[in-house]
C-alpha positions in Angstrom: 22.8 -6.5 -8.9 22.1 -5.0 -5.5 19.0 -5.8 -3.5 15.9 -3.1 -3.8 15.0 -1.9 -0.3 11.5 -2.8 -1.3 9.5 -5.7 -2.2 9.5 -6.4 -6.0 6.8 -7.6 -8.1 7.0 -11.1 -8.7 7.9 -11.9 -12.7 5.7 -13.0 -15.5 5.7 -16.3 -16.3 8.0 -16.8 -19.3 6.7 -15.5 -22.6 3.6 -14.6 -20.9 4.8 -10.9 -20.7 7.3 -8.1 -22.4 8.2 -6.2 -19.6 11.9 -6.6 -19.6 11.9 -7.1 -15.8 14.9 -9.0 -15.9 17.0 -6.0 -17.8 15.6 -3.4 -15.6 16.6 -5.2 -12.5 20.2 -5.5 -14.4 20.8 -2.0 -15.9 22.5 0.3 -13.3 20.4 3.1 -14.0 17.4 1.8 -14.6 14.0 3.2 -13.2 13.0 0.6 -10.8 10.2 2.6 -9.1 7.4 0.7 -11.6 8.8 -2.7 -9.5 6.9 -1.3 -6.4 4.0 -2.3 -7.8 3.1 -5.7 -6.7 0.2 -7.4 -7.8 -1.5 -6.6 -4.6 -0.6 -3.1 -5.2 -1.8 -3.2 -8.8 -5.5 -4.3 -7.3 -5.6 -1.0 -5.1 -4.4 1.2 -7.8 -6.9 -0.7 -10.1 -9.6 0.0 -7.4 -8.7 3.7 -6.8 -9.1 4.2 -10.5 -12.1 2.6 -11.0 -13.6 5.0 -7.5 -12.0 8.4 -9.3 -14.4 11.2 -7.9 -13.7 13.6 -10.5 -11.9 14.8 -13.1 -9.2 16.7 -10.0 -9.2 13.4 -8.3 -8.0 11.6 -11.5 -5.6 14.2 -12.5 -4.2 13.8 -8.9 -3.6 10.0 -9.3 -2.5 10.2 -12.9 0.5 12.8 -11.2 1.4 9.9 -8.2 1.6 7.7 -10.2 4.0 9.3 -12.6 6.0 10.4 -9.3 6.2 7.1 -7.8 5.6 4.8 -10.2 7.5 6.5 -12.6 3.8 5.6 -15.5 3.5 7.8 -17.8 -0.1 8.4 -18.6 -2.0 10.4 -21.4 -5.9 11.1 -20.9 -7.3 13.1 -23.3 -10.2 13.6 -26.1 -9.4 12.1 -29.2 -8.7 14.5 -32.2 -11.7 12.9 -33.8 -15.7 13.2 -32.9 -16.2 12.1 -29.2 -19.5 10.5 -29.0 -18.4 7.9 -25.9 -16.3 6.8 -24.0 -14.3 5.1 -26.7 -13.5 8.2 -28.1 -11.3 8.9 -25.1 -7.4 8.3 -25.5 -6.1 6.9 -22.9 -2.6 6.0 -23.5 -0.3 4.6 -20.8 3.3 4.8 -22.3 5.6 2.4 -22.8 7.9 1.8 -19.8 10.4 -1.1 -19.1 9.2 -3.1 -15.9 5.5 -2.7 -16.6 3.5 -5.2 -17.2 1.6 -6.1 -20.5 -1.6 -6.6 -18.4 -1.0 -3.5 -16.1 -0.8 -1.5 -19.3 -4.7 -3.2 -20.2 -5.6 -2.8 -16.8 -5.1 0.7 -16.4 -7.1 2.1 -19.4 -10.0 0.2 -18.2 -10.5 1.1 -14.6 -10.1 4.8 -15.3 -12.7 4.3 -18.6 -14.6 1.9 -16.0 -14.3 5.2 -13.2 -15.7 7.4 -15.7 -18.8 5.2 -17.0 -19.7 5.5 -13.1 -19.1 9.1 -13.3 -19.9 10.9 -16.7 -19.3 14.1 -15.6 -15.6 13.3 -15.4 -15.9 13.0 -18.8 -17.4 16.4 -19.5 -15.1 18.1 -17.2 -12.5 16.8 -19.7 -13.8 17.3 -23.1 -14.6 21.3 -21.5 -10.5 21.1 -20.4 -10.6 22.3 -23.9 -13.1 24.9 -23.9 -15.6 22.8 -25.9 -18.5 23.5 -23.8 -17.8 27.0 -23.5 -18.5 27.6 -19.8 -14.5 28.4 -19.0 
């Protein structure tokens, strides 16, 4: 295993986590852009997310964080009846090297952003036309 040329995240205490960490660091051609994010890292992402300005702004961090972090993320209205904020899916998908607790953290600063801002929310229900103002 060669060195990264930049500071890992530290690993989970055993059986406290699935990440795979471990594997990543080990497979030759593994994606280890998700190690970047440290836990002091994680807090400013968290924070960022939380402070989202509008639906643009969150769309914009949702495609950095894919670029450098290599996190997929899905935000969307769910096929059912949206009546709040729980009936927005936000999915962040499955990725070896991220954290269980990262992958909790996530949904809940952006749903956390957007309880602070509702009209994020009904910029994205009208993404789909809903409100009919497109």
């Amino acid at each position: 295993m060669q060195p990264l040329p930049f500071p890992i995240r530290t690993e989970c205490p055993p059986g406290a986590c699935v990440c795979d960490r471990d594997a990543l660091l080990q497979s030759p051609d593994g994606d280890t852009r998700i190690l970047q994010l440290t836990q002091v890292e994680e807090k400013k992402l968290l924070q960022r997310l939380e402070n989202i300005a509008s639906l643009s702004d969150l769309r914009r961090v949702q495609d950095r964080m894919q670029q450098q972090l290599g996190i997929g993320l899905t935000i969307a209205p769910s096929p059912n009846e949206v009546r709040t904020l729980r009936g927005i899916t936000i999915l962040v998908h499955e990725q070896r090297g991220l954290c269980r607790k990262t992958r909790q953290a996530i949904p809940a600063a952006i749903k956390k952003g957007m309880d602070q801002r509702p009209e994020i929310t009904y910029e994205l229900l009208n993404e789909g036309g809903l409100f009919g103002d497109s």
